[in-house]
Each structure stands twice: as structure tokens, then as C-alpha cells.
DOTI-445997 format. One record per residue: x, y, z of N, C-alpha, C, O in turn; residue in one letter. Coordinates in pm, whole numbers, plus 50000, padded with zeros to 5 digits. Example, Ala and Ser with C-alpha at 12.3 -4.5 7.8 and 13.67 -1.06 7.14 Angstrom:
513194943150780512304955050780513204967050780514244966850846A 512854977550708513674989450714512905000350787513415011450804S 
END
This chain:
620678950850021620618950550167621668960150224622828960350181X 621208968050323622188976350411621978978850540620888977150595X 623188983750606622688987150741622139002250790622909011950787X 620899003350829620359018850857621299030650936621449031751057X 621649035750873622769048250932621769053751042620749060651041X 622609047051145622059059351278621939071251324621369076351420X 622979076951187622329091851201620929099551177620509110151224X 620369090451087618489087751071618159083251117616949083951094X 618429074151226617429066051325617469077251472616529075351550X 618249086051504618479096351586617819111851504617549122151565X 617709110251398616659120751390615329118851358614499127751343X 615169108051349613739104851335612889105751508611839110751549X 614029097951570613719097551728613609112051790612679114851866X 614579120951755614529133151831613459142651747612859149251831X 613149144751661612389149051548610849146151609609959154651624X 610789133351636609229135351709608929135251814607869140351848X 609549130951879610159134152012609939145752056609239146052158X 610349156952011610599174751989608879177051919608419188451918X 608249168251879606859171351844606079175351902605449185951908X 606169156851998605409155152112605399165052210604359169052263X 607019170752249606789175652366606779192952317607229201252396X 606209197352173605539210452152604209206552184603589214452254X 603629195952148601959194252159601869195452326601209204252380X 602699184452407602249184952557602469200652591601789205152683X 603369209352525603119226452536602009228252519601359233752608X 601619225852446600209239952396599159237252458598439245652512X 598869218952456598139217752556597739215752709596599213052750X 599049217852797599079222452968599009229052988598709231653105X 599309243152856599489256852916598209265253011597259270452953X 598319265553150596859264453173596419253853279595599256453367X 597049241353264595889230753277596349224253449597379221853511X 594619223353475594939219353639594459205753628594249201253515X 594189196453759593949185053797592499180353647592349169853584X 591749192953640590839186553534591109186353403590239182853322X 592559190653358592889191053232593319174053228593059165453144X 594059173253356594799159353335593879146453337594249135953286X 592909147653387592019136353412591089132953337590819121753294X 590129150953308589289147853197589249156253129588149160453093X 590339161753087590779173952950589379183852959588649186552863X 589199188153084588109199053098587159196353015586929205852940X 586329184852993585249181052908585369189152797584409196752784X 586349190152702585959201052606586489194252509587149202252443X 586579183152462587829176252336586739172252210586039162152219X 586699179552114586289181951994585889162751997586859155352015X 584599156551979584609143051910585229139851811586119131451825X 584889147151646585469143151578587779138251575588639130951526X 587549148251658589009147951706589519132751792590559126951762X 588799129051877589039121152013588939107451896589869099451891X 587419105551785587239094851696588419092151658589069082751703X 588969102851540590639099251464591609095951517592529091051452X 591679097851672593069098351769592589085451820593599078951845X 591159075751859590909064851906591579052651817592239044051875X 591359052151665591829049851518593729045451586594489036051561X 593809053151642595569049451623595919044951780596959038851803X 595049048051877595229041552010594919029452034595379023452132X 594059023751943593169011651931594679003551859594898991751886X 595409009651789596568995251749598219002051780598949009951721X 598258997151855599768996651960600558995351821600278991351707X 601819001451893603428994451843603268978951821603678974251715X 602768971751901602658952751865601838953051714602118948051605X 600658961451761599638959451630600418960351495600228952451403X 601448972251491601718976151415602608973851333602778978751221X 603648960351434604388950251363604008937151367604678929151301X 602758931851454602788918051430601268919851327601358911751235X 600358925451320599358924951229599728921451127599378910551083X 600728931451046601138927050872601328915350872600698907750799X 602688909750996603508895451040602508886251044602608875950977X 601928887551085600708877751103600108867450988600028855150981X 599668879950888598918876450737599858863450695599338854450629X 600978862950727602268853750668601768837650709602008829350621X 601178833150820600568823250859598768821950878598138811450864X 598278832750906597008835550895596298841650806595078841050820X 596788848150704595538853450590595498867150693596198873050775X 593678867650602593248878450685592118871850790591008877150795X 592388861050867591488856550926591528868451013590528872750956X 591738876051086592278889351166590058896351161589238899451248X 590058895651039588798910950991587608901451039586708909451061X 587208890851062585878888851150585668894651254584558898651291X 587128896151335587338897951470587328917351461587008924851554X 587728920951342587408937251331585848940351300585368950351353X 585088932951223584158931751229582988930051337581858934351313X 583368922051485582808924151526582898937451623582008941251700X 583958942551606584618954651674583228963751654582598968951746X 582958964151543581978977651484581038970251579581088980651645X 579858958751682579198961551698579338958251846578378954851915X 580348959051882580988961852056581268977852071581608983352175X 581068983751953581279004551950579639005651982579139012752069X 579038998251905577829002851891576728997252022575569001352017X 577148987452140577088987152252577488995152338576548998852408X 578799001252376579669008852428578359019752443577649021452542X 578289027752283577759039852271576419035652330576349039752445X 575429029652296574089024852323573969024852534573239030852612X 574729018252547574219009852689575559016252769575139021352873X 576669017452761578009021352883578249037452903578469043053010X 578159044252759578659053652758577279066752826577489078452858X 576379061552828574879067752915575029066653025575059077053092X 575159056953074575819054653229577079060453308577169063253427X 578029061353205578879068253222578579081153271578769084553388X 577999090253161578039103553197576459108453267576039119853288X 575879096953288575039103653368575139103153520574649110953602X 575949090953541576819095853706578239106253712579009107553807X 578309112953579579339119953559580749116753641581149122953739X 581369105653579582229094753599583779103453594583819112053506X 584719102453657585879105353600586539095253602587459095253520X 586409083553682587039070853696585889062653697585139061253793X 585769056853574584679045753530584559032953673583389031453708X 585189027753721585939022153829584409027153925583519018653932X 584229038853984583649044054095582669040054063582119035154163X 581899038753953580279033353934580519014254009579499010554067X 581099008954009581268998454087581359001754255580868995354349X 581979011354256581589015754459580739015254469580209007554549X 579659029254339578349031154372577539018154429577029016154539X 577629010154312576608999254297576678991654391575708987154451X 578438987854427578678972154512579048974754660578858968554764X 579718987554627580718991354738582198990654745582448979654694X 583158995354773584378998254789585078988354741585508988654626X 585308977354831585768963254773585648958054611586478952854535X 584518961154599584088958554430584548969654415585348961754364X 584998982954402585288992854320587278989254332587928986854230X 587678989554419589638984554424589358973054338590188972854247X 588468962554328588418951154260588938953854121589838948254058X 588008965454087588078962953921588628977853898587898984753827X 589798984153945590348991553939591938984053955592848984553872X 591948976954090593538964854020593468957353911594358956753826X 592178949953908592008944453767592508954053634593478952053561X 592018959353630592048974853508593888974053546594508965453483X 594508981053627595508981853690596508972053617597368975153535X 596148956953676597198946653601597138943453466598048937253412X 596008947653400596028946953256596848955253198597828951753132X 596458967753221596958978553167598608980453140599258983153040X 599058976853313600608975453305601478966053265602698967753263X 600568949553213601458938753137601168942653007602088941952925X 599968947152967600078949152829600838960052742601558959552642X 600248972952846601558984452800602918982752810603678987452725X 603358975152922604798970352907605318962552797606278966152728X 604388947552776604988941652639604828947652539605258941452441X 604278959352512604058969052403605488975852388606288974352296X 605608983052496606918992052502608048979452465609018981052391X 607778970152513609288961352536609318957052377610448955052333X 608368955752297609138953952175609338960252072609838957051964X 608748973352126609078985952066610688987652058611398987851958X 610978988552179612418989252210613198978752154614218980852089X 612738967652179613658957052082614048959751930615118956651878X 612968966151868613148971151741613798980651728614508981351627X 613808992851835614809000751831615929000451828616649010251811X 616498982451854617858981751941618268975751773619338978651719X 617298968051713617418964951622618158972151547619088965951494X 618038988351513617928994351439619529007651447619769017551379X 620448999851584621179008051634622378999351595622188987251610X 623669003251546624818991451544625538988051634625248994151737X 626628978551650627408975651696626698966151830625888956851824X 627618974951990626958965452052626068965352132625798957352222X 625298980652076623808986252094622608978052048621438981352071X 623028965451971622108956551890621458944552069620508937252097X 622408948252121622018934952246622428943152396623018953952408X 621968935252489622708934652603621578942252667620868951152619X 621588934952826620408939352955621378954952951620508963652949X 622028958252951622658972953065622208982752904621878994252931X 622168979452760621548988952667620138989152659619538998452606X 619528978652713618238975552619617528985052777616378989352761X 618198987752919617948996352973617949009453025617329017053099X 619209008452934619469026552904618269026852835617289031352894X 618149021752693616939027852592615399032052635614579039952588X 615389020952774614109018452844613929030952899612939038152886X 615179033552978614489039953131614769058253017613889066853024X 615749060052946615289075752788613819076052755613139085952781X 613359065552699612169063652651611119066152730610259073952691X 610999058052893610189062952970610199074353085609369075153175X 611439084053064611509095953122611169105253028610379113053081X 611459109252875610599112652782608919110552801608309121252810X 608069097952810606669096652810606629098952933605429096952952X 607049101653031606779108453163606599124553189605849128853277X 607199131053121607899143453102606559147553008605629154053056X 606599143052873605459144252814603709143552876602729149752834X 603799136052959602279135052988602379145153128601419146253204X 603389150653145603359154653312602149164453349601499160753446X 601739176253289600719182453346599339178653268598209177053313X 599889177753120598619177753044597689164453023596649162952959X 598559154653112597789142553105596849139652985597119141252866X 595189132753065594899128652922594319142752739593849141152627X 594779154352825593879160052716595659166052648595779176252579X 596779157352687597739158052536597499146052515597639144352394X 597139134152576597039120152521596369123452390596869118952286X 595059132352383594149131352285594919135652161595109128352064X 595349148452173595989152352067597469142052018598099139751915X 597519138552137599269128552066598779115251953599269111051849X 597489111352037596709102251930596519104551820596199094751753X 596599117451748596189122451622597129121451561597019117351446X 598339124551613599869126151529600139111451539600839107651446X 599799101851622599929086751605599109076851484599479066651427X 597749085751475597019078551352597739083051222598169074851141X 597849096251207598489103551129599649096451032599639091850918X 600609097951136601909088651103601929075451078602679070850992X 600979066851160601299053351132600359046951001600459036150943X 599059062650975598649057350821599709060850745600009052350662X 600299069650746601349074850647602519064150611602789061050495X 603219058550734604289043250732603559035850646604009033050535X 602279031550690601869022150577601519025050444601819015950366X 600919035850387600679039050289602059040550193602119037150075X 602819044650249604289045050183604779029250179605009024550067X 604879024350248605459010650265604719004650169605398997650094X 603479004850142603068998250002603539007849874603979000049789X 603589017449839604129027049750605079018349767604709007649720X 606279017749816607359010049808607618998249754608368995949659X 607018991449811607208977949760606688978049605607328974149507X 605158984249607605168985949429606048988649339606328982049239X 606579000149380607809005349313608598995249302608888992649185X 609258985749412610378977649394609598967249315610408960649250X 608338963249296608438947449224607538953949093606488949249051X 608238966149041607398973648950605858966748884605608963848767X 605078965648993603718964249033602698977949008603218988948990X 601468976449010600548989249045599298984549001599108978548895X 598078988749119596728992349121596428971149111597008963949192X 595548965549008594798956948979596468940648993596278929649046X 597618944448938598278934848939599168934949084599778924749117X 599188943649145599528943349316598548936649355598848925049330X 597308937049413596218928649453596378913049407596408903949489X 596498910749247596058898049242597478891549256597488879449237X 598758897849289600088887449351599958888449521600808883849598X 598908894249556598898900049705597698886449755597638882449871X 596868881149652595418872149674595488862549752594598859849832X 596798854749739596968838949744597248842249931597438832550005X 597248853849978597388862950117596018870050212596038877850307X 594728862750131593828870550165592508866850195591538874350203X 592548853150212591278845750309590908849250426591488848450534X 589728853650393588738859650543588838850650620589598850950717X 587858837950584587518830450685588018817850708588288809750620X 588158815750859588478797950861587278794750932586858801451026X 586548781550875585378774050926585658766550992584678763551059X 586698759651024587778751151095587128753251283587708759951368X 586168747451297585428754551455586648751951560586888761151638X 587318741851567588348739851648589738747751655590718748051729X 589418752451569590868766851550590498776551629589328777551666X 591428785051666590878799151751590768803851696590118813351740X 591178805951520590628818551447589398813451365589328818251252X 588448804951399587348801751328586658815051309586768820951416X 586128821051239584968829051200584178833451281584288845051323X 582928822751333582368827151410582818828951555582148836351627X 584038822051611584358826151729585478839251734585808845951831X 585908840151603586408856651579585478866651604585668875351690X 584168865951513583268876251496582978880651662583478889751728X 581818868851707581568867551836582548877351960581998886952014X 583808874051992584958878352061585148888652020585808895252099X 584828895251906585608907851868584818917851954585398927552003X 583358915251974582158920352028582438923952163582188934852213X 582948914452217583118913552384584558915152383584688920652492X 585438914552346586798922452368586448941452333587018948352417X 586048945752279585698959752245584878962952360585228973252419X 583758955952412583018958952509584258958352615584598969352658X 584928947652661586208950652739587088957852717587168967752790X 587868956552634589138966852633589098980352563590128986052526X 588178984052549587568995952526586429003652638586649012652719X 585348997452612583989003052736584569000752844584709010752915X 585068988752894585598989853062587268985353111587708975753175X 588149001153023588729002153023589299018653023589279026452928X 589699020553132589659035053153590669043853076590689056153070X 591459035153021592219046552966591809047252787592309055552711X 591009038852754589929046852618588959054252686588859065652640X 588029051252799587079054252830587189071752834586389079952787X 588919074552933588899080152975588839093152877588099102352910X 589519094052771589299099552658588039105752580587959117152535X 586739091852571585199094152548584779108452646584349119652618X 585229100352794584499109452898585439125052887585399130652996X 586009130852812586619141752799585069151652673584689163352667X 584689140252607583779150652511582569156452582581909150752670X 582369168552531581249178252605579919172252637579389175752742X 579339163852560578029155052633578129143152559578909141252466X 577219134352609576429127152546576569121552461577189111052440X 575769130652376575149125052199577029133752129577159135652009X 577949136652209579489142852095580009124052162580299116552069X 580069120252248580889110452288580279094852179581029086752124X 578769094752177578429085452121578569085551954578569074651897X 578709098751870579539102451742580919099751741581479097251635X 581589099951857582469093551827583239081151836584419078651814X 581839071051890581959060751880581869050651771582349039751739X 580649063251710579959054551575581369054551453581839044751394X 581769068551444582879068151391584009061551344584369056351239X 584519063851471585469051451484585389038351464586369032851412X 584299030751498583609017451442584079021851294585059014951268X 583829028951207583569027551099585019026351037585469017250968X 585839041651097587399043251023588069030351080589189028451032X 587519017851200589029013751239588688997551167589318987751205X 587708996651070587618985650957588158990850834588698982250764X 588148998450804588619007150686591009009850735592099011750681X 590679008850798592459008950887593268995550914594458993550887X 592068983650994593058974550987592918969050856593848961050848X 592258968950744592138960050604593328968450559594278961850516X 593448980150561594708987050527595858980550584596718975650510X 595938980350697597168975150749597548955750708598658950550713X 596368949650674596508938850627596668936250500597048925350457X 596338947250423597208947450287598178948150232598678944750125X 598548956750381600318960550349601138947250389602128943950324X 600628939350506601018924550531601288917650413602398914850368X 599868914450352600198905850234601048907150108601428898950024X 601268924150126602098928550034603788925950036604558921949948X 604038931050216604998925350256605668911750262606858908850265X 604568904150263604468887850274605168880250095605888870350084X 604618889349977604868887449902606138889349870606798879849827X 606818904949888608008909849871608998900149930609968896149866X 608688895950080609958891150112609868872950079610708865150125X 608888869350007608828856349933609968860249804611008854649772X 609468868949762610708876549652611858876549652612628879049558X 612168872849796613658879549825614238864349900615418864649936X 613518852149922613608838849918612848835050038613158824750097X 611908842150077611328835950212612118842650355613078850150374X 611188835750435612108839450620613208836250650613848843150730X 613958819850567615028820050646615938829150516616568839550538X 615878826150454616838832050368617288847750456618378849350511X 616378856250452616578864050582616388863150675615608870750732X 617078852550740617218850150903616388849951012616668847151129X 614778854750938614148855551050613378846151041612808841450943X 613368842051203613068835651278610958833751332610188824851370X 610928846851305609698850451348608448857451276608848868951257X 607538856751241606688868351189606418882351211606008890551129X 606808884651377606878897651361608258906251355608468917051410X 608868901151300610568903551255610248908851136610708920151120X 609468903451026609448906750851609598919350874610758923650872X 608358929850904608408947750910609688953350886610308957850790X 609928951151037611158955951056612358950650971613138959950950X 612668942150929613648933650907613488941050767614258950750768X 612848940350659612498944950567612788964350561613378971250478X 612098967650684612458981550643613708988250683614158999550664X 614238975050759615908985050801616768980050728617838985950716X 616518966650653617378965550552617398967650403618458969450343X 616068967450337615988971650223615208983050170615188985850050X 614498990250273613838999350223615069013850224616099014650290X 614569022750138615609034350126615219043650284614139045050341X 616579048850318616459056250411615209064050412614679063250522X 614649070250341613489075050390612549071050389611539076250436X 612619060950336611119050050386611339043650480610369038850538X 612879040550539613269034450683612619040650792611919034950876X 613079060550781612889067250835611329067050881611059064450998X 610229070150778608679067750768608199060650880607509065250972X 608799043450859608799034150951609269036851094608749030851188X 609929042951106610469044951232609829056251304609819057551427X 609409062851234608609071951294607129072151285606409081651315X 606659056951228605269050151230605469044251402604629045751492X 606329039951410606509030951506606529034551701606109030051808X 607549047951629607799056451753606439065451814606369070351926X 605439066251708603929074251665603299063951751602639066551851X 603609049851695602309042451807602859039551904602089031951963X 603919040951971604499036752126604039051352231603239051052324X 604489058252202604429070652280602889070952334602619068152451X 601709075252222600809078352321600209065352321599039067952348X 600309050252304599829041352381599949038452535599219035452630X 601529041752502601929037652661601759053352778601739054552900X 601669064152656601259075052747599939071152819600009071452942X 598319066452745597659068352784597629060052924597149063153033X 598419046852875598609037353016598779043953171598219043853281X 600119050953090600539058153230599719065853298600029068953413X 598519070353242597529086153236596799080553312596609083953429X 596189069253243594639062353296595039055153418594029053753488X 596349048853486596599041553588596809051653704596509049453821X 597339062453656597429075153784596109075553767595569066653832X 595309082753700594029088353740593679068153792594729063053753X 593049059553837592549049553891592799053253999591869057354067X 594379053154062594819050854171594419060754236593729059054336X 594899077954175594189086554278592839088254297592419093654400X 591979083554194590269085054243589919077054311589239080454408X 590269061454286589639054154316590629045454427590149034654461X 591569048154470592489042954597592779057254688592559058154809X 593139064654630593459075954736592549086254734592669096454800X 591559083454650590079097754668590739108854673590449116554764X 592089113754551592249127954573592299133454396592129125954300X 592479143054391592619147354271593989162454302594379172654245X 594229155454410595569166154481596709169954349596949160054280X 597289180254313597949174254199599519167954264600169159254206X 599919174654398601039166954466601329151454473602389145754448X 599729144354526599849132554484599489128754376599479116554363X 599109135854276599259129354140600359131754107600739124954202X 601329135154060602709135954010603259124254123603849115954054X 603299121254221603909109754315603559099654219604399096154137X 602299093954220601579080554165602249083954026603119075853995X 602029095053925602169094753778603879090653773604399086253670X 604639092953899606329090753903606209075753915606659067853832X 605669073054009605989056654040605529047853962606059036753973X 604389049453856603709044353736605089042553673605669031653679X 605549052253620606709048653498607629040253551608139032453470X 608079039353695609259036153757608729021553743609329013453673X 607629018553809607139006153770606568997253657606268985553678X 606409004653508606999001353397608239000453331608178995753217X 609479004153381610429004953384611018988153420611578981453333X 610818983853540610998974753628610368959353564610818948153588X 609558961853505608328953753447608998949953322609058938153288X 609588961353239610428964653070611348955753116611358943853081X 612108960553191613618948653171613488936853245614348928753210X 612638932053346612708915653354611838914853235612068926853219X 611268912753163610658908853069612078907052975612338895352947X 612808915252934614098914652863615128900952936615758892452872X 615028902353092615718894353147615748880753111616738873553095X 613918876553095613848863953123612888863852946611908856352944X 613118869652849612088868352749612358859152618613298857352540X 610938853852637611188840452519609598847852459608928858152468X 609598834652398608088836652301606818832652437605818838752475X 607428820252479606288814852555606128828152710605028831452754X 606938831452745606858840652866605768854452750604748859552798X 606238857752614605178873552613603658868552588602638873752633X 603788856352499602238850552527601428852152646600388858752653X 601948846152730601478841652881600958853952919599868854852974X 602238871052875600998882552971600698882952877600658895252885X 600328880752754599488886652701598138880352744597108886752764X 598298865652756597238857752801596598860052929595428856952952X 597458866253022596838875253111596628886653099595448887653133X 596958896053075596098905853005594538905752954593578913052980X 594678895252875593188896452832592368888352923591178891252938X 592988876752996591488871953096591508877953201590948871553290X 592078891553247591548897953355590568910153365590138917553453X 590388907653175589018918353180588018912353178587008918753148X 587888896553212586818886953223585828892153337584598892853334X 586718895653439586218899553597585668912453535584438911953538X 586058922153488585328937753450584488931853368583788927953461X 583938927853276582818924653199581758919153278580568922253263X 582438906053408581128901253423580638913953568579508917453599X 581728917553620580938929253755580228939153678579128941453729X 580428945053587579908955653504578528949453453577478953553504X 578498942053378577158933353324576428932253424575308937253413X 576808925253565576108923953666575168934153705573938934953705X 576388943853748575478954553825574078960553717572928963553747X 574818960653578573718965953495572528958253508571518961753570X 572748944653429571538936353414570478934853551569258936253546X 571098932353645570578928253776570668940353870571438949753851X 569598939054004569238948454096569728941154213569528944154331X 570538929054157570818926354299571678927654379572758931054332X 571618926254488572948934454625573808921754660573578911654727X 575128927154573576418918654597577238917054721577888926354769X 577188905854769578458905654909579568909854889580428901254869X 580008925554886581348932454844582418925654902583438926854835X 582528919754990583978912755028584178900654936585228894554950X 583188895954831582998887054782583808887854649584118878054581X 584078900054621584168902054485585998901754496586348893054416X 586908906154544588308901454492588238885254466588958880054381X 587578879854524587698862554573587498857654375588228852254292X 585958864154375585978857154250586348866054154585788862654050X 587018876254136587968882154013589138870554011589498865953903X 589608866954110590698858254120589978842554060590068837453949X 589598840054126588988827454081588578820653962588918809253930X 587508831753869587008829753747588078832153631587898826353524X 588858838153644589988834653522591198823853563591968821353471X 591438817453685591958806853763591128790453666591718781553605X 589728792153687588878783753649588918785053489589418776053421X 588398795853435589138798753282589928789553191589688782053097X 591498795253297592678787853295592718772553272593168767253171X 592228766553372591928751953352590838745353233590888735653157X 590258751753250589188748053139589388749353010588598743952934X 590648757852952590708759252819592028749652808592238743152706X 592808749252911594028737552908593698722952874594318716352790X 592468717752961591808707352938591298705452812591288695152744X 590828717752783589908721052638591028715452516590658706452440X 591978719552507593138720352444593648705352429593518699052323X 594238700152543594658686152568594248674352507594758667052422X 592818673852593591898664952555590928661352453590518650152421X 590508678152385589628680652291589658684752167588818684752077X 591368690252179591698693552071590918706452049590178705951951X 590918716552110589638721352104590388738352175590838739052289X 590368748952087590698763352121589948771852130589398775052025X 589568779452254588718787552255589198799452207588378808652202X 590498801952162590708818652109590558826352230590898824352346X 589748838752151589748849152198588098849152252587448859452272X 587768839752264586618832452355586628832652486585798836252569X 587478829252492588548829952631587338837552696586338832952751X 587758852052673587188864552766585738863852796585358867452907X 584648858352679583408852552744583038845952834582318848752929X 583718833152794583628827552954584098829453052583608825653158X 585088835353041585828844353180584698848453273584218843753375X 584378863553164582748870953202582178861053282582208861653404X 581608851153215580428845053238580648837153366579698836253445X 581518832853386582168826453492582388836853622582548831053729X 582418848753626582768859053670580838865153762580438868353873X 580318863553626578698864753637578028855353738577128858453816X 578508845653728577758834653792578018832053937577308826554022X 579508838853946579938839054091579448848754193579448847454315X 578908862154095578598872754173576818870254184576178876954265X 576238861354106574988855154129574748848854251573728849954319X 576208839254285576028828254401575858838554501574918837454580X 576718849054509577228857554597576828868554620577468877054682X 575488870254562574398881254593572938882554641572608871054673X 572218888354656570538881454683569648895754640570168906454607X 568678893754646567598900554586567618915954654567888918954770X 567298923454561567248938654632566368944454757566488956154792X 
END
């Protein structure tokens, strides 16, 4: 065990850092309001597929996934599983619609349909997701960073916001002209790197428990149950599979800052290749990344379990493991797996919430007021980063995360709506029940819980939808 010399944790940071902001070179040089919004429709598919691969799993993914396996197995891969056939919706039924109203803010096909009210609806919606989830992303990014610094850089609100407000004047600076068409390319150097952290990190550990090929797997086994049949669990099987379907249809199809990316490829039939794609590489990626879990899971059983090393938590092992026993340059690897998935996650956040606000609240594509909105975006992730530090426990990052995901209940069911049905919605109607149907949600899975013993998971977001559906039914009439 040792402590990581910060003279490698400062060149790993400035090292890609100095990457990023050659790539946001090459690609602004040039670039006006349509580079930033929709990378001048010109972004190679196969390209946008591999860079989706590493946008699809955050800095969280990337330390609590392995962490995870430690109490859950791989119950995780039903729920990737159904991923592949929420791509294959997306491409089929959203992404046609998309570009045949030639969309730059997915958001505006809700004006079309409902009218104005419904279009701010599910553009704040989009809005408050985007900025609790990218924030608790960044925020424990940074915690790990602080982790990784000595003395009395390890703690304290006045460091953990120096690190904040470096970090997000860097991803500000970076996305400034080239918006989403450096997002695309930063995504590549993010899949890139964070397969590379893991692929080494198992090299590693082999090496240390002089392991390889057929006898790594079978000490890795007793780590590797698919399924729980257990229907009352949230990770049951079929309510994994099910959810994985309709979270992809949400936080992907009606979610603008993946979307926004798709809608950058030259037509059609390049955007729907790289849907199919990706379905395919990002089952083949997380089983990877859950191997390295169980691998990890094993090693630090090796080393006497969690408390023996102090931690407290599951998503502590990663880290905890690679800043103390892995060799500096596999520390290094890690750290620059890590720094790979923060940057353009929370870049694209920042990207896709300016472009909302100016299409779809201020109708401009001015670039004066875009740099205003793209300034006050960060300032207001910033603000968001340290009360979260202020007041942060386990039960407070649950909670956004738990909001986060039931406020794409309201975008699934207005979106479904307008598709399935011809009928004409009372637009003043629609903030009422975005608010409402994950309010009702709320109660219903608490009760569910209490009384029934009974977890809907990641179910949740269906009935959200559906609840969401039914309101804009009451609240509409025939064409």
C-alpha cells in the first residue's frame, strides 16, 4: 500500500486536459452557430457509434458499475440487454421523425404538435434532468480527485471548490465554439481511454494474483449471476430487461444531448447505423466493465475484504484499490480513465442545455446569446457541485438520482402521445401534469415499498410514462 505521488496525478490531469483542448482546436477552427449545435450535419456515423459507447457510461458508471458486482452479481446485463432493443426503437420509430422535421432541438417537435407550453414543458424537464444528473456525475468525480491529492487537499468545502469551479472553467473553455461537434470527437478519446483503464486494470490484477485466461474467470464465477427471479427485488430479470427498453427510449431517444449528436450525421439511414451499432458494442463494454468488477471484487477479498480497507462503500473499491495498490502507472491509466469519462459527459450536458434554452426558450441561434446561456450553464453547475458537497450523504445523491430518472417519465409519455395519437392536447395542460405524474409515481412506489414489500426499480419510469399518458388523454379530445 502507498500514497499516489501527486506529481502523477497533475500530469495525468494536465496531459489530457492539453488533449482535449488540441481536439476543441481542430475542431472550431471555422465553426459557426451550426458547428455548435449540429456539427454541420457532417459527423462520420461510424465515428458518433464509438464516441456514443463511452457517453452512454459516465464517471459514476465507471466507478460504481465494477462496485456494484460486490453486492449484485451481474444482475446489471438484463437491463443492458434490454438497451439493444430501446436502440432498435430509437432507430425504427424517433430517429425518422427526427430528421424528417429536420430537428435541431428535439424539444420543438412538441411545439409543433402541442404548442409552446408543451414544448418549455419538456425542454425544463430535459433541463432538470440533465443538470442533477451531470452534476452528481461531476461531484464524484471530484471527490475522487480529492481522494487522490494529499494532505489537506483530501477534504474541505473551500478545496473541493477550488477543484470544482478549475474543472468547470476548463469544460467551459473546451466546449466554447465547437460545441457539440468537439463533444463528438472528445467521446472517442473517452471510449478510448476508459476501455484502455479497464483492460489494464484486469492485466493487473492478473499479474498480482499470478492468475491468467481460464483460472481468472473461474475465481472471478462465484461474482457472476445474471439473473435474480426474486419479482419483488428491483433487480428481478424481467423488470431489468423490460426498463432497460424504456430507459434507452428515455435517456437516449428523448434526450437531447445523445440525440443531439445522432442529429449531427448526414441522413437518415448514417444516423440509424449508428444506432444499430452501438446497441451492439455497448453489451460487449458493459460485460467488460463487469468483469473487471468481479475481478476487482476478488482481489480486494484477497487483501481481507472492505473493512479491512476502510471502505465504507462499494463505489470506493476502484478507486481505493487503484490509488493505493496499483503501480503508478496503472494509477495513472485510472486516472485518466476517469478524467476521459467526466469531461465529455458533462461537456455534452453543458452543450445540449445551451442549445434547449436558445432554440427552444429564446428562438435564437445568435452566437452572443449563446456564449451568455453556455456561461451561465457552467456557473449553474458549479452552484449545484458544491451544495451537493455541502449537504452530501448517501440518501441526498440517491434522491437526484431518483429524480433524474422520473422526470423523463413526462418526455416518454408527451412524446408517445403525440406519436401514437392525433389528438389535440390542452397545451396549458401539460406543465400541470409533468408535475403531477412523477408526484403520483412518488407515492405509489413509497406505498408499494411499505406495505407490499414490493420495488418497482427502474420500473419506476414506465409508469411515470404511463401516468403521464393518461393525463394528456384526460386532457385532450379528438382531432
Amino acid at each position: 500500500m502507498h500514497e499516489f505521488p501527486l506529481v502523477w496525478f497533475l500530469v495525468a490531469f494536465v496531459s489530457y486536459t492539453a488533449l482535449l483542448f488540441l481536439v476543441s482546436y481542430l475542431t472550431s477552427r471555422g465553426a459557426g452557430s451550426g458547428s455548435f449545435f449540429s456539427g454541420d450535419r457532417k459527423a462520420p456515423w461510424p465515428v458518433v457509434a464509438y464516441g456514443m459507447v463511452g457517453a452512454s457510461i459516465s464517471g459514476v458508471s465507471f466507478i460504481s458499475v465494477p462496485g456494484n458486482v460486490w453486492v449484485q452479481n451481474f444482475f446489471y446485463m438484463p437491463m443492458v440487454l434490454g438497451f439493444v432493443v430501446g436502440y432498435i426503437v430509437i432507430a425504427k420509430a424517433l430517429l425518422p421523425l427526427y430528421y424528417r422535421k429536420n430537428l435541431t432541438s428535439i424539444y420543438t417537435y412538441l411545439g409543433e404538435r402541442f404548442g409552446d407550453k408543451s414544448e418549455k414543458t419538456g425542454t425544463v424537464v430535459f433541463m432538470v434532468s440533465r443538470l442533477l444528473g451531470a452534476a452528481v456525475r461531476i461531484f464524484v468525480v471530484i471527490l475522487v480527485f480529492q481522494s487522490f491529492l494529499p494532505g489537506k487537499w483530501g477534504s474541505g468545502t473551500l478545496e473541493f471548490a477550488v477543484i470544482a469551479a478549475i474543472f468547470l472553467v476548463l469544460l467551459y473553455l473546451y466546449t466554447y465554439r465547437g460545441g457539440v461537434k468537439t463533444i463528438i470527437w472528445t467521446d472517442v478519446l473517452q471510449t478510448t481511454f476508459m476501455l484502455l483503464a479497464v483492460g489494464l486494470t484486469i492485466h493487473f490484477i492478473s499479474k498480482e494474483m499470478a492468475l491468467s485466461g481460464g483460472a481468472l474467470v473461474e475465481r472471478a464465477r462465484s461474482y457472476t449471476a445474471w439473473f435474480d427471479w426474486d419479482w419483488s427485488h428491483g433487480t428481478n430479470a424481467v423488470k431489468q430487461f423490460v426498463s432497460g427498453i424504456f430507459v434507452t427510449i428515455a435517456m437516449t431517444g428523448l434526450d437531447q444531448s445523445m440525440m443531439q449528436k445522432n442529429l449531427a450525421c448526414k441522413d437518415i439511414k448514417a444516423a440509424q447505423k449508428n444506432m444499430y451499432t452501438t446497441a451492439g458494442i455497448i453489451v460487449a463494454v458493459n460485460l467488460f466493465f463487469l468483469m473487471m468488477g468481479a475481478l476487482l471484487c476478488v482481489y480486494t477479498n484477497g487483501l481481507g475484504g472492505l473493512e479491512a480497507l476502510g471502505i465504507t462503500k462499494t463505489d470506493q473499491i476502484y478507486p481505493t484499490i487503484a490509488s493505493r495498490y496499483f503501480s503508478v502507472g496503472a494509477g495513472v491509466i485510472f486516472l485518466i480513465g476517469l478524467i476521459s469519462a467526466a469531461y465529455p459527459s458533462a461537456g455534452a450536458a453543458l452543450t445540449s442545455i445551451t442549445t434547449s434554452v436558445c432554440v427552444d426558450f429564446l428562438k435564437t441561434e445568435d452566437a452572443r446569446s449563446r456564449k451568455r446561456v453556455h456561461a451561465l450553464t457552467a456557473v449553474a453547475f458549479l452552484v449545484i457541485i458544491v451544495i451537493l458537497y455541502i449537504v452530501s450523504n448517501d440518501a441526498v445523491i440517491n434522491l437526484v438520482y431518483k429524480l433524474a430518472s422520473y422526470t423523463y417519465g413526462p418526455l416518454l409519455g408527451l412524446f408517445f402521445f403525440g406519436i401514437l395519437t392525433q389528438r389535440r392536447l390542452r397545451d396549458g395542460a401539460a406543465p400541470y401534469i409533468a408535475v403531477a405524474a412523477p408526484l403520483l409515481c412518488l407515492l405509489l412506489n413509497t406505498a408499494g415499498k411499505r406495505w407490499l414489500g414490493f420495488d418497482l426499480g427502474f420500473s419506476l419510469l414506465i409508469v411515470n410514462g404511463l401516468l403521464t399518458y393518461i393525463g394528456l388523454l384526460i386532457f385532450s379530445k379528438k382531432k
